[in-house]
DSSP file (Angstrom, degrees, kcal/mol; ACC not computed):
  #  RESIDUE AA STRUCTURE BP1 BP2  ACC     N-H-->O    O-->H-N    N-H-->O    O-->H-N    TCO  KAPPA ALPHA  PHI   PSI    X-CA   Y-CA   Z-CA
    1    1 A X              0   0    0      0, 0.0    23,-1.9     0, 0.0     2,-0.4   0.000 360.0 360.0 360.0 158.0    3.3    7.4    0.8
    2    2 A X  E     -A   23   0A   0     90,-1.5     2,-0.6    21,-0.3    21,-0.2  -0.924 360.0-164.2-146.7 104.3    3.8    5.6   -2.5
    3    3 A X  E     -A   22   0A   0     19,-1.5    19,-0.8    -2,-0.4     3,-0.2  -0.882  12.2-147.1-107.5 106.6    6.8    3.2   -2.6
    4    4 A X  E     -A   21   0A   0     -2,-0.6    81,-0.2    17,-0.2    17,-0.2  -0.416  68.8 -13.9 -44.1 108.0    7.9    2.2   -6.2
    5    5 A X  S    S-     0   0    0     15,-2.3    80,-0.4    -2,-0.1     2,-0.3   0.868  80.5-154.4  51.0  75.1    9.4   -1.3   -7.1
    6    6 A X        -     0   0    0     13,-0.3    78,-0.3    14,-0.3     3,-0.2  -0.511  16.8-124.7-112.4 161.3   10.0   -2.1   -3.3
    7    7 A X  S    S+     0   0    0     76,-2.5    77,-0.2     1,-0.3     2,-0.2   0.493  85.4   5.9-107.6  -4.2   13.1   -4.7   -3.1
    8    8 A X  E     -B   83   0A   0     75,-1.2    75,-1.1     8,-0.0     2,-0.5  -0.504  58.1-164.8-175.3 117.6   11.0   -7.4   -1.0
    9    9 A X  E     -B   82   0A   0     73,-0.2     7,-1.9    -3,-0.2     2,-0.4  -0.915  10.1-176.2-122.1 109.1    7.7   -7.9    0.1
   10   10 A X  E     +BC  81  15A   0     71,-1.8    71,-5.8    -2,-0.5     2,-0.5  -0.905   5.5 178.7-124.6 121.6    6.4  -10.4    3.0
   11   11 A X  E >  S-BC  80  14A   0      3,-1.2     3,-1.7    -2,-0.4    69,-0.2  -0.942  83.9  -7.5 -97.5 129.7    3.2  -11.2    4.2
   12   12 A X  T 3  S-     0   0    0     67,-1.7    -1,-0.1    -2,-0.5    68,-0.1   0.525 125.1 -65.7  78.4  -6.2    2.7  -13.6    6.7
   13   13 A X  T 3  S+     0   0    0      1,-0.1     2,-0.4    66,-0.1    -1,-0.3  -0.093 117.9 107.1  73.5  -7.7    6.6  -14.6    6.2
   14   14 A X  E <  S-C   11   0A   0     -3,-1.7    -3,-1.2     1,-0.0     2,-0.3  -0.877  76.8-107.1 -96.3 126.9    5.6  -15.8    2.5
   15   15 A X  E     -C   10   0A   0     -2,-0.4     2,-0.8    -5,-0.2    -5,-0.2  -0.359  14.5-153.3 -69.6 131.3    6.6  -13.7   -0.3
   16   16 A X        -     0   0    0     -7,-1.9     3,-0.3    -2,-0.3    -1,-0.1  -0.622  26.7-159.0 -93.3  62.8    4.6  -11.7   -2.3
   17   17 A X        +     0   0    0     -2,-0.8    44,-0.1     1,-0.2    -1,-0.0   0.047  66.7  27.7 -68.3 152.3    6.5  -11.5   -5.9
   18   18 A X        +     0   0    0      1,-0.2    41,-4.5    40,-0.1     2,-0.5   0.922  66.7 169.1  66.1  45.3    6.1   -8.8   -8.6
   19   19 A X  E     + D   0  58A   0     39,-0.3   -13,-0.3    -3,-0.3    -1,-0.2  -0.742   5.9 177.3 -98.4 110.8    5.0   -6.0   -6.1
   20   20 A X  E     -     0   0A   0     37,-3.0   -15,-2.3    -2,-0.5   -14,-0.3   0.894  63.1  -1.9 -89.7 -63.0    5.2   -3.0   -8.7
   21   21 A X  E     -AD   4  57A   0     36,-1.2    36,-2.3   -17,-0.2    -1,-0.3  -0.796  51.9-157.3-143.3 161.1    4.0   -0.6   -6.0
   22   22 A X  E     -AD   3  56A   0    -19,-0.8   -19,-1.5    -2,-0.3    34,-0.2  -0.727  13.0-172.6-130.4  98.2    2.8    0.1   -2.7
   23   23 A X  E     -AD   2  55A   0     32,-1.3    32,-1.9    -2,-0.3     2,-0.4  -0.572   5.5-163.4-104.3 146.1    0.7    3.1   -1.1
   24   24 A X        +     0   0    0    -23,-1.9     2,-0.2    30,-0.2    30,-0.2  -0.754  10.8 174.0 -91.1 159.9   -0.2    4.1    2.1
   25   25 A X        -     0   0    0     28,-0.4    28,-1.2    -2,-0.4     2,-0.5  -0.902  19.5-149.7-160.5 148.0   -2.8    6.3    3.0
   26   26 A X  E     -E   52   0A   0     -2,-0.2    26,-0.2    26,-0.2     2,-0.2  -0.982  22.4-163.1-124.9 134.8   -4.2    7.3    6.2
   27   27 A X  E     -E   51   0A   0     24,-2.5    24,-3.1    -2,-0.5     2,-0.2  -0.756  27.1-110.5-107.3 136.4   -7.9    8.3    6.4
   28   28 A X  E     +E   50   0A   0     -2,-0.2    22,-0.2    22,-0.2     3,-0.1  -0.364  35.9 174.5 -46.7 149.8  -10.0   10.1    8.6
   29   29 A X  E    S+     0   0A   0     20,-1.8     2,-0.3    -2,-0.2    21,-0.2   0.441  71.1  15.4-122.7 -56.6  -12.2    7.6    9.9
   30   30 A X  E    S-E   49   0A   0     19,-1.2    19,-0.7    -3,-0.1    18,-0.5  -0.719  71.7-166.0-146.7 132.6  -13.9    9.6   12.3
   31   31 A X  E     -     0   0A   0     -2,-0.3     2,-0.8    16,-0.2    16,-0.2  -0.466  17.1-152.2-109.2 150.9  -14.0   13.6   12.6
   32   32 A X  E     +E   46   0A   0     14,-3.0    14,-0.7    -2,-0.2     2,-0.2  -0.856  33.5 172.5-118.7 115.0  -15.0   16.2   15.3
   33   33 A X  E     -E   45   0A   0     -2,-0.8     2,-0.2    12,-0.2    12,-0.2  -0.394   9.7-168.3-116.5 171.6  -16.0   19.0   13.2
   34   34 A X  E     -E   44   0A   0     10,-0.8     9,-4.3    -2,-0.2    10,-1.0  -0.955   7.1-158.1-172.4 142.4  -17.8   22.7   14.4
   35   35 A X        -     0   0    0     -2,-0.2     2,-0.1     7,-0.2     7,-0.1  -0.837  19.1-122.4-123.4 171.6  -19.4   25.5   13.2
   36   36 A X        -     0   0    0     -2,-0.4     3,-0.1     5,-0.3     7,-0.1  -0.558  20.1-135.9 -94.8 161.8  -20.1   29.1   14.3
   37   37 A X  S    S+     0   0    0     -2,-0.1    -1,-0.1     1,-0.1    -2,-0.0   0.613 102.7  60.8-101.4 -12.0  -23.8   30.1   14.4
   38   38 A X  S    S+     0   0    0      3,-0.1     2,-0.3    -3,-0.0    -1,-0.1   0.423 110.9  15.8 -80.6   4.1  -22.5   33.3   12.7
   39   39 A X  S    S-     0   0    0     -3,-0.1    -3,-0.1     2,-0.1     0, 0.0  -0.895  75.3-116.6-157.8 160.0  -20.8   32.3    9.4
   40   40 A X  S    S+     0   0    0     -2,-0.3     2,-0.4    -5,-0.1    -3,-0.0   0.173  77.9 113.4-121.2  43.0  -21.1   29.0    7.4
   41   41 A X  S    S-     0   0    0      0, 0.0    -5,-0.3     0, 0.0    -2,-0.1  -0.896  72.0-115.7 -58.6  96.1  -17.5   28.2    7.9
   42   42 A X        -     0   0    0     -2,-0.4    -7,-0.2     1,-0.2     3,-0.1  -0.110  27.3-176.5 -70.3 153.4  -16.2   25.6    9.7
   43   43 A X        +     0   0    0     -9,-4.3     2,-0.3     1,-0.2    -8,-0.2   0.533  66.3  28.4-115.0  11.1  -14.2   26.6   12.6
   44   44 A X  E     +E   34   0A   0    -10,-1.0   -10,-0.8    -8,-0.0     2,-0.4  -0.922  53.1 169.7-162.7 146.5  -13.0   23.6   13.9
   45   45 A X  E     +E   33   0A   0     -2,-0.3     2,-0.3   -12,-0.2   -12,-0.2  -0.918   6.4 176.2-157.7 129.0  -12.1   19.9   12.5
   46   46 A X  E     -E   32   0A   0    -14,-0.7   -14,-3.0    -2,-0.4     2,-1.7  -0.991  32.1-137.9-125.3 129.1  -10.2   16.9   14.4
   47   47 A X  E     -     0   0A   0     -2,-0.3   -16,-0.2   -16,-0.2   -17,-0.0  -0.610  25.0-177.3-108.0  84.2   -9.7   13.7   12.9
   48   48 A X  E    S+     0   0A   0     -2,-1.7     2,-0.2   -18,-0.5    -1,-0.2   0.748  73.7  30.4 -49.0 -68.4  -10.7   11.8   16.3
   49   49 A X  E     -E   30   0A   0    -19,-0.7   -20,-1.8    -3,-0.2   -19,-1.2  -0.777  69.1-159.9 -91.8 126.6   -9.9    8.1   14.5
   50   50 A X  E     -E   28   0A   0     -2,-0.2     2,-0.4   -22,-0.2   -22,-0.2  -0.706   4.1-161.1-116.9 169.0   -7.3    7.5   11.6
   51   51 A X  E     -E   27   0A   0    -24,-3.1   -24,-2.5    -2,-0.3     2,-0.5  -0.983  15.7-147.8-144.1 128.6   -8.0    4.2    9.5
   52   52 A X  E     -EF  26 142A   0     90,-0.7    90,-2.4    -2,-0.4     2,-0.4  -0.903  10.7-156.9-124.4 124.3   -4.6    3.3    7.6
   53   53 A X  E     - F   0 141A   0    -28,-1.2     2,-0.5    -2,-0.5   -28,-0.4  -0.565   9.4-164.5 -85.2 139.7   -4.9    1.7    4.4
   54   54 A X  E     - F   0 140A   0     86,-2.6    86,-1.1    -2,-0.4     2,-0.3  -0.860   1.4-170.1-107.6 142.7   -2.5   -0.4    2.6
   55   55 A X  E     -DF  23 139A   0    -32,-1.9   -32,-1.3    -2,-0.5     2,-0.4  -0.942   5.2-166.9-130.1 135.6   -2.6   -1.3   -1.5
   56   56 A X  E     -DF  22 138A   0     82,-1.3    82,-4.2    -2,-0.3     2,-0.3  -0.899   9.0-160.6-114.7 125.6   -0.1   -4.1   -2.7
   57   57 A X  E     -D   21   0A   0    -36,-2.3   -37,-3.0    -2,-0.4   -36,-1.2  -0.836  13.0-171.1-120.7  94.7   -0.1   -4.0   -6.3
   58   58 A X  E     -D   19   0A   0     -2,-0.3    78,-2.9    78,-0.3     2,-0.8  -0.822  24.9-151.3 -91.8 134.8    1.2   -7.1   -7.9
   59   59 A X        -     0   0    0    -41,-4.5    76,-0.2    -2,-0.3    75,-0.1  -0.740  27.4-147.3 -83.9 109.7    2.3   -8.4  -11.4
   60   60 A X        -     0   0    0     -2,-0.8     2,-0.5    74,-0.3    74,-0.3  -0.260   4.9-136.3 -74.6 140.6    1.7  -12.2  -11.6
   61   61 A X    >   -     0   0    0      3,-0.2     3,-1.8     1,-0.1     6,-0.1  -0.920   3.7-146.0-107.6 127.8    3.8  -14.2  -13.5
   62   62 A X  T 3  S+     0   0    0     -2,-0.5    -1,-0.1     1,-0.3     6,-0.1   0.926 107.5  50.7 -61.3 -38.0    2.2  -16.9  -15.7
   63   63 A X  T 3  S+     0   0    0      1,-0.2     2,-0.5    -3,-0.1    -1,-0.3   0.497  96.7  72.4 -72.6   2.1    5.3  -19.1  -15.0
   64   64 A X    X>  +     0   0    0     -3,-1.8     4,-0.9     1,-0.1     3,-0.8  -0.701  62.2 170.5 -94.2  49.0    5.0  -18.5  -10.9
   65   65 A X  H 3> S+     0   0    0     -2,-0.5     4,-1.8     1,-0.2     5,-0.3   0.893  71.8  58.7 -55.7 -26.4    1.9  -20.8  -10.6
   66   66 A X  H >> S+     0   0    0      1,-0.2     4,-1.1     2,-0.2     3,-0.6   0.979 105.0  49.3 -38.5 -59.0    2.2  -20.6   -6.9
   67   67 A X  H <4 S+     0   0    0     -3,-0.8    -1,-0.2     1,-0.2    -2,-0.2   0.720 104.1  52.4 -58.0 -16.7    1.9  -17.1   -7.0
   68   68 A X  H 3< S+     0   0    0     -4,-0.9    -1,-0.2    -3,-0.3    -2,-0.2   0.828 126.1  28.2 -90.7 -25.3   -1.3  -16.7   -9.3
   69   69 A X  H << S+     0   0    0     -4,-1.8     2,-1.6    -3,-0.6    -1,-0.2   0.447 102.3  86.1-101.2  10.6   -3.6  -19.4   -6.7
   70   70 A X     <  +     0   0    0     -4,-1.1    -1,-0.2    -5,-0.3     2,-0.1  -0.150  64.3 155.9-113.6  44.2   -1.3  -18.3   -3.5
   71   71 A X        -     0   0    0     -2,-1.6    -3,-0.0    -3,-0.1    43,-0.0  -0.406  48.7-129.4 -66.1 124.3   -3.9  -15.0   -2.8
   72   72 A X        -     0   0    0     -2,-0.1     2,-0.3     4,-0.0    -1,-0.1  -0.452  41.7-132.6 -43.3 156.4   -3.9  -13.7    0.9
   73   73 A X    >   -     0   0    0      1,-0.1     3,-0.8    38,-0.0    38,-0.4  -0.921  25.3 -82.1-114.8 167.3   -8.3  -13.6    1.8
   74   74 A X  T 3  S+     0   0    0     -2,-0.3     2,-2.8     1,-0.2    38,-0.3  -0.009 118.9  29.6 -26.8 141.9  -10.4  -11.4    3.2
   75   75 A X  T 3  S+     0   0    0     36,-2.0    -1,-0.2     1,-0.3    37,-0.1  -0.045  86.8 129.4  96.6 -46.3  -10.2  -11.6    7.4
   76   76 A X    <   +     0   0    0     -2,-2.8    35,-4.2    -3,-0.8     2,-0.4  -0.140  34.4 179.5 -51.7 126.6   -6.4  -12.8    7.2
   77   77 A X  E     + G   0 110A   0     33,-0.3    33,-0.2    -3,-0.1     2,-0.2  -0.967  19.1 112.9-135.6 161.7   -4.3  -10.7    9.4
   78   78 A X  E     - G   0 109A   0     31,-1.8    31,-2.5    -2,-0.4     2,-0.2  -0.828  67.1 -35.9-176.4-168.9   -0.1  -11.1   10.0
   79   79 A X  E     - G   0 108A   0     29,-0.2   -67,-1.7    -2,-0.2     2,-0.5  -0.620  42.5-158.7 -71.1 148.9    2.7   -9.2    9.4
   80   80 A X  E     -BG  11 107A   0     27,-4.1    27,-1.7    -2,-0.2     2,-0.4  -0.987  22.2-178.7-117.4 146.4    3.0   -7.4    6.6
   81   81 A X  E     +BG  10 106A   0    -71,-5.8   -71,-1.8    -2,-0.5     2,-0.4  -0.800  11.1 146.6-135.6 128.8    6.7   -6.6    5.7
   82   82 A X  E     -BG   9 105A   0     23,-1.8    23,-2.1    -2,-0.4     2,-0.4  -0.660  26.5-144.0-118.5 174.1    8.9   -4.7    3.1
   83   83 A X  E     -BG   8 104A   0    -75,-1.1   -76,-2.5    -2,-0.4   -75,-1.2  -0.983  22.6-169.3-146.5 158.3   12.1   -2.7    2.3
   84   84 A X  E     - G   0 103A   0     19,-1.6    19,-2.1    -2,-0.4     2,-1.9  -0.995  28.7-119.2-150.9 118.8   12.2    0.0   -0.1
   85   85 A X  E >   - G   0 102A   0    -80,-0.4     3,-0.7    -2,-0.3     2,-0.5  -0.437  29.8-173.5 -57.5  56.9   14.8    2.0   -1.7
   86   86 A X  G >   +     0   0    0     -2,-1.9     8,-1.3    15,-1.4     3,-0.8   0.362  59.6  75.3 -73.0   2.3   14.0    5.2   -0.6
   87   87 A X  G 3  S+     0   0    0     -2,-0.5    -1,-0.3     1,-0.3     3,-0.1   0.435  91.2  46.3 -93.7 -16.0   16.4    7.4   -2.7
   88   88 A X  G <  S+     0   0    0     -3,-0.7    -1,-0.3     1,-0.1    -2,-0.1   0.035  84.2  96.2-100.6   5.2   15.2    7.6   -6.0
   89   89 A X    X   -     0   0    0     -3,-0.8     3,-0.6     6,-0.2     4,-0.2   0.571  61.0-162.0 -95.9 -10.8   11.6    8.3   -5.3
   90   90 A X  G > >S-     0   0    0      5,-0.3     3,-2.7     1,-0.3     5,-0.7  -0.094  73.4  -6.2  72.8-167.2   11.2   12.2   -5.6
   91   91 A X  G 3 5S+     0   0    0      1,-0.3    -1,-0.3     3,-0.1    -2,-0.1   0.748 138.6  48.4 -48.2 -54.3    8.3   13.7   -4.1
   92   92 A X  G < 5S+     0   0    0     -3,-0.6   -90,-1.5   -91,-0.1    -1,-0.3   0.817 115.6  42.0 -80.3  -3.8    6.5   10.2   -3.0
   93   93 A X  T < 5S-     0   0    0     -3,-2.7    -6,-0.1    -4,-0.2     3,-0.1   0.131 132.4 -37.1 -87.4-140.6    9.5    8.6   -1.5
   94   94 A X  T   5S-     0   0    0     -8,-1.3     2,-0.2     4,-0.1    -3,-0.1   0.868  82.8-115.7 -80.6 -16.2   11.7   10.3    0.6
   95   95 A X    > < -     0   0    0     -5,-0.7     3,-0.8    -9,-0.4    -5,-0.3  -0.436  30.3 -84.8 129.3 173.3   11.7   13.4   -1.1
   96   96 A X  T 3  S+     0   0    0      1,-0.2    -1,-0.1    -2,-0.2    -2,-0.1   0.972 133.7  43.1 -56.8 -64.6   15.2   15.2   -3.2
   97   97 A X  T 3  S+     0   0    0     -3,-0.0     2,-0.2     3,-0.0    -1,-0.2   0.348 100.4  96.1 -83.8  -2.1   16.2   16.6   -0.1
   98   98 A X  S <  S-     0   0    0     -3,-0.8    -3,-0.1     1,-0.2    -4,-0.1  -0.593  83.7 -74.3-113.4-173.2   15.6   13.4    2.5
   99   99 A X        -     0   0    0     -2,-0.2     2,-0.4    -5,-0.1    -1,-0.2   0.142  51.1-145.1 -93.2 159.5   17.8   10.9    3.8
  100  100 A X        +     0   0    0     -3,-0.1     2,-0.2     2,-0.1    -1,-0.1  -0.972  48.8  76.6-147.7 146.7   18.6    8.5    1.4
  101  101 A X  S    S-     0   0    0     -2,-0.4   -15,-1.4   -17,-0.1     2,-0.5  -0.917  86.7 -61.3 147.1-165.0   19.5    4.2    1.5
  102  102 A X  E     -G   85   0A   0    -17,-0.2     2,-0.2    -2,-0.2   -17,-0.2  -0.762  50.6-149.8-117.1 167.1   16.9    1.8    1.8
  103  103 A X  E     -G   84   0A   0    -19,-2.1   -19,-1.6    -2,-0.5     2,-0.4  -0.772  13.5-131.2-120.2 164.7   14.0    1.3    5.0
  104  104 A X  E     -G   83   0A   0     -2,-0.2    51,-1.5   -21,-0.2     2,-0.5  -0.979  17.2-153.7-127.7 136.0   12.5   -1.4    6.2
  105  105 A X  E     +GH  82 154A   0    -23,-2.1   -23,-1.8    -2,-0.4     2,-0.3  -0.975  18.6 169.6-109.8 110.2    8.1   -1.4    6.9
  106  106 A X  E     +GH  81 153A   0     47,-3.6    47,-3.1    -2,-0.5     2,-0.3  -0.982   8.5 136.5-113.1 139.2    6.6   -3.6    9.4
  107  107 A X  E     -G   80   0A   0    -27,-1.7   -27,-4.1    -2,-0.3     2,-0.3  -0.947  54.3-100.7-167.0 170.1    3.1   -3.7   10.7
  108  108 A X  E     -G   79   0A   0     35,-0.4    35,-2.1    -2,-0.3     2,-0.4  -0.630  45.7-179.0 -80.2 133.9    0.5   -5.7   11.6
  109  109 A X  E     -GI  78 142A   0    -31,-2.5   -31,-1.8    -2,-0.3     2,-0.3  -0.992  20.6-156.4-141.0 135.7   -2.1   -5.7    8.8
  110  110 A X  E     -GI  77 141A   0     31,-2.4    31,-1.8    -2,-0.4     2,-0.5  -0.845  31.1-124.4-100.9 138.5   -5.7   -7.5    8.3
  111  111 A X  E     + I   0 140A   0    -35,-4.2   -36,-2.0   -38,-0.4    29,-0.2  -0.720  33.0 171.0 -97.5 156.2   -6.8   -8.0    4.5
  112  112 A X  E     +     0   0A   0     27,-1.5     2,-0.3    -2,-0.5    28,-0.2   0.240  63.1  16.7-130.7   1.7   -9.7   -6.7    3.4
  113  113 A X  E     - I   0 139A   0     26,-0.9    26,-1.1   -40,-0.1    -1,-0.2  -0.919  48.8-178.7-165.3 164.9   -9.9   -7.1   -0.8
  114  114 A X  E     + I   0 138A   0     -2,-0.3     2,-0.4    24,-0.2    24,-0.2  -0.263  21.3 175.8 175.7  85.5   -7.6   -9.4   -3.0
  115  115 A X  E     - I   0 137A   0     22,-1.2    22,-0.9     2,-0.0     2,-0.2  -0.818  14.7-166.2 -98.4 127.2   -8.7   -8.7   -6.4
  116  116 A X  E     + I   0 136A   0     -2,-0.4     2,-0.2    20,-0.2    20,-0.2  -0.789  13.4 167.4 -96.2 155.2   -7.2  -10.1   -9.9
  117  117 A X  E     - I   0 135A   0     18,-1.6    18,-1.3    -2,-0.2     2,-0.4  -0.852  42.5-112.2-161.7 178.3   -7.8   -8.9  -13.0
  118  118 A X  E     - I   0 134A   0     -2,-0.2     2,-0.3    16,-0.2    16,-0.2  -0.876  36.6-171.2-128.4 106.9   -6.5   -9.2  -16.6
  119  119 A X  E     - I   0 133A   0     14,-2.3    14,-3.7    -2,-0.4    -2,-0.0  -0.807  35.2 -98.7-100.9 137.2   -4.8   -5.4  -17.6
  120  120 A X        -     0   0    0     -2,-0.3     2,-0.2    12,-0.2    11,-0.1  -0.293  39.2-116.6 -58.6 154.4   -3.7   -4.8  -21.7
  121  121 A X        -     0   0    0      9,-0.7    11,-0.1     1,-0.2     9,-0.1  -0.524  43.2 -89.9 -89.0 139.5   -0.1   -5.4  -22.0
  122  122 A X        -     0   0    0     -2,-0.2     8,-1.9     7,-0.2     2,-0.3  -0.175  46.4 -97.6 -79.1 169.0    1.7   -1.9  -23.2
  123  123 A X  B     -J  129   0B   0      6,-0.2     6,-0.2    -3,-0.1    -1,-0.1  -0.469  31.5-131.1 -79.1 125.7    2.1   -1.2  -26.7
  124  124 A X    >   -     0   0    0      4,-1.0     3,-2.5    -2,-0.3     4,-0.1  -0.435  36.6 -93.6 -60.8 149.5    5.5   -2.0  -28.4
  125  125 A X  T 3  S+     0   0    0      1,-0.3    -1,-0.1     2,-0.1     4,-0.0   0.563 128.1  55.9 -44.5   1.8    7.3    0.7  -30.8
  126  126 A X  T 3  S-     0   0    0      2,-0.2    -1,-0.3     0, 0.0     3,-0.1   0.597 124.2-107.1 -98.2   9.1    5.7   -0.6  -33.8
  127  127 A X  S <  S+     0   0    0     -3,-2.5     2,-0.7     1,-0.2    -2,-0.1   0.196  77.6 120.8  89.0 -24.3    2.2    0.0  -32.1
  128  128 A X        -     0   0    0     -5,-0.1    -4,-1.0    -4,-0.1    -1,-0.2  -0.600  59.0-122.6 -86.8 117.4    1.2   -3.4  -31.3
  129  129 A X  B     -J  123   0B   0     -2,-0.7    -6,-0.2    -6,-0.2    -7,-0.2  -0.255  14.2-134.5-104.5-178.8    0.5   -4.4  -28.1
  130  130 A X        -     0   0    0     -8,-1.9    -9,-0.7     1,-0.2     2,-0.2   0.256  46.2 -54.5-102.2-162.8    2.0   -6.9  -26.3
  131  131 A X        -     0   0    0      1,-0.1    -1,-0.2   -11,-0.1    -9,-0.2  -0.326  60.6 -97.0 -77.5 144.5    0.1   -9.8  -24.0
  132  132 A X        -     0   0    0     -2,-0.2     2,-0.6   -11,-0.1   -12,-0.2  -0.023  36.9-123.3 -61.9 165.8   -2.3   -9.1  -21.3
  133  133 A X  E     - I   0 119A   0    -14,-3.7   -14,-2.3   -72,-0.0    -1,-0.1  -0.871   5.8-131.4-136.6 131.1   -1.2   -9.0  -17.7
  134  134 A X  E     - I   0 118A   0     -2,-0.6     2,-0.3   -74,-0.3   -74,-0.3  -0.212  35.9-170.7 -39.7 134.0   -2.4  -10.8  -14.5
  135  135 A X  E     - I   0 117A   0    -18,-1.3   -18,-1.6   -76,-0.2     2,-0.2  -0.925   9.3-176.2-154.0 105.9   -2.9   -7.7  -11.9
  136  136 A X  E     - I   0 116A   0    -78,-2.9     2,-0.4    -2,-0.3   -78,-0.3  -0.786   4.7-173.0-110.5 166.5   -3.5   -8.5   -8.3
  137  137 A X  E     - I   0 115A   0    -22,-0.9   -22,-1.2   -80,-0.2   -80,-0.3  -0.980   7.2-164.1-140.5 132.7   -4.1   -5.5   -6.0
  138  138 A X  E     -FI  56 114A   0    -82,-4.2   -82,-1.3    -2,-0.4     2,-0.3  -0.810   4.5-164.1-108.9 162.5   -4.3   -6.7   -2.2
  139  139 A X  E     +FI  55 113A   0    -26,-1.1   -27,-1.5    -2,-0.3   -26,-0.9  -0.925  15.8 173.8-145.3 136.5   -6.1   -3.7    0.2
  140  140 A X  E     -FI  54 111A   0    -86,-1.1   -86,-2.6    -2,-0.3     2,-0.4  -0.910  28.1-132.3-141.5 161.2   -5.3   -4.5    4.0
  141  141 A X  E     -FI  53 110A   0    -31,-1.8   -31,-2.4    -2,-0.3     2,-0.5  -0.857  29.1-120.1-103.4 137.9   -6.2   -2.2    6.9
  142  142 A X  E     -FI  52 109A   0    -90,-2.4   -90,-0.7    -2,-0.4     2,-0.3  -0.814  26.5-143.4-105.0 131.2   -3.4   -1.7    9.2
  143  143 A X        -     0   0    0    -35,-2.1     2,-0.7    -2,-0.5   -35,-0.4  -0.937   5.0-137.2 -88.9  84.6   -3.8   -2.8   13.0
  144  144 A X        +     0   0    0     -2,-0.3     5,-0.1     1,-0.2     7,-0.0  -0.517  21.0 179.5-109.5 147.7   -2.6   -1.4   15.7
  145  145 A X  S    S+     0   0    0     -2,-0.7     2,-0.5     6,-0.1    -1,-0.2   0.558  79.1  47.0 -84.8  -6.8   -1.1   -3.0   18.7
  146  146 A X  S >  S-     0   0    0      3,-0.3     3,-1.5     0, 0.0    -1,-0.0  -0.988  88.4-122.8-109.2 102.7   -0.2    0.2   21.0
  147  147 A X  T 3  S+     0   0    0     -2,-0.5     3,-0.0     1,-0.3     0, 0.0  -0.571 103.0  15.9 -42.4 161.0   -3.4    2.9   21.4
  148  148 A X  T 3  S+     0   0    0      1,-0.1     2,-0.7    -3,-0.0    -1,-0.3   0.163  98.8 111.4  82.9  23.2   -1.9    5.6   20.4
  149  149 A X  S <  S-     0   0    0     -3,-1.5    -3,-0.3    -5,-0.1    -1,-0.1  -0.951  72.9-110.3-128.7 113.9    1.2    4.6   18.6
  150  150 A X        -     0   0    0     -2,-0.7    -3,-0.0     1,-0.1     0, 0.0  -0.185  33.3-151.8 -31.1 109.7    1.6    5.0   14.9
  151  151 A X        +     0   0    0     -9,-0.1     2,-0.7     2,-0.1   -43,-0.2   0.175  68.0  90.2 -93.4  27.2    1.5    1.2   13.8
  152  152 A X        -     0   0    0    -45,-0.1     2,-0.4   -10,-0.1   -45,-0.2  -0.959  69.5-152.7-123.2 118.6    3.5    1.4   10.7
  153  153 A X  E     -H  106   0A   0    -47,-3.1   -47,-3.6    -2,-0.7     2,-0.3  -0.761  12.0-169.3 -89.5 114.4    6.9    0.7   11.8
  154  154 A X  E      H  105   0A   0     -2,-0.4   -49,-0.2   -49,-0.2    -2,-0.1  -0.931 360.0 360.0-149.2 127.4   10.0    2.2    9.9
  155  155 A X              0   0    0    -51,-1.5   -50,-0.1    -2,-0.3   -53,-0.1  -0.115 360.0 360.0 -82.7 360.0   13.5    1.4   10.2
């Protein structure tokens, strides 16, 4: 899932400003796969362990100094929480056809990357482009507290 401009984003209860986007993904982690001894097909594939990843992609604001030293690390785990507008998002939101108003995401999430780096600033209509921009991407693994219970909680 790929949530776009998400209307608030809290880790830890401290807020995480200039969150352009947010993806989930869930990954196999580990699969129980089979083959026939007659074909080189496979005939059978279970994805025994799911790993769900989070990326928080923020744009830091020079004038936010908090924000630019105020990094989650590696090993920290908390809540993470957001709300989202789901109605405008076409195919990576809720879809044309799905329900539409805004949701709310909680789960428990450990981080695992918290990377900056400095991206060119888009180009103006005359061509010139504008000033670079601070780009943090946070990667957390999502934790869950129930076996068997989907641990990204949405409301």
């Amino acid at each position: 899932m790929l949530v776009i401009e998400p209307k608030s984003v809290y880790f830890a209860d401290a807020p995480l400003t200039g969150v352009r986007t947010i993806a989930i993904e869930r990954r196999a982690a580990t699969l129980a796969e089979e083959w026939s001894d007659v074909g080189p097909h496979q005939m059978f594939c279970d994805a025994t362990r799911v790993r769900t990843v989070v990326r928080v992609v923020q744009h830091l604001d020079a004038g936010d100094p908090a924000a630019l030293v105020a990094a989650p690390v590696p090993g920290q785990q908390d809540q993470l929480r957001f709300e989202a507008s789901m109605g405008n998002q076409g195919a990576a939101g809720a879809g044309a056809g799905g329900s539409r108003g805004t949701r709310r995401f909680a789960m428990l999430a450990c981080v695992v990357a918290a990377a900056t780096e400095l991206v060119p600033g888009p180009l103006t209509a005359s061509g010139a482009r504008q000033a670079s921009i601070a780009v943090r991407t946070i990667s957390l693994h999502v934790v869950a507290s129930v076996p068997g219970v989907d641990p990204v909680q949405v409301s």
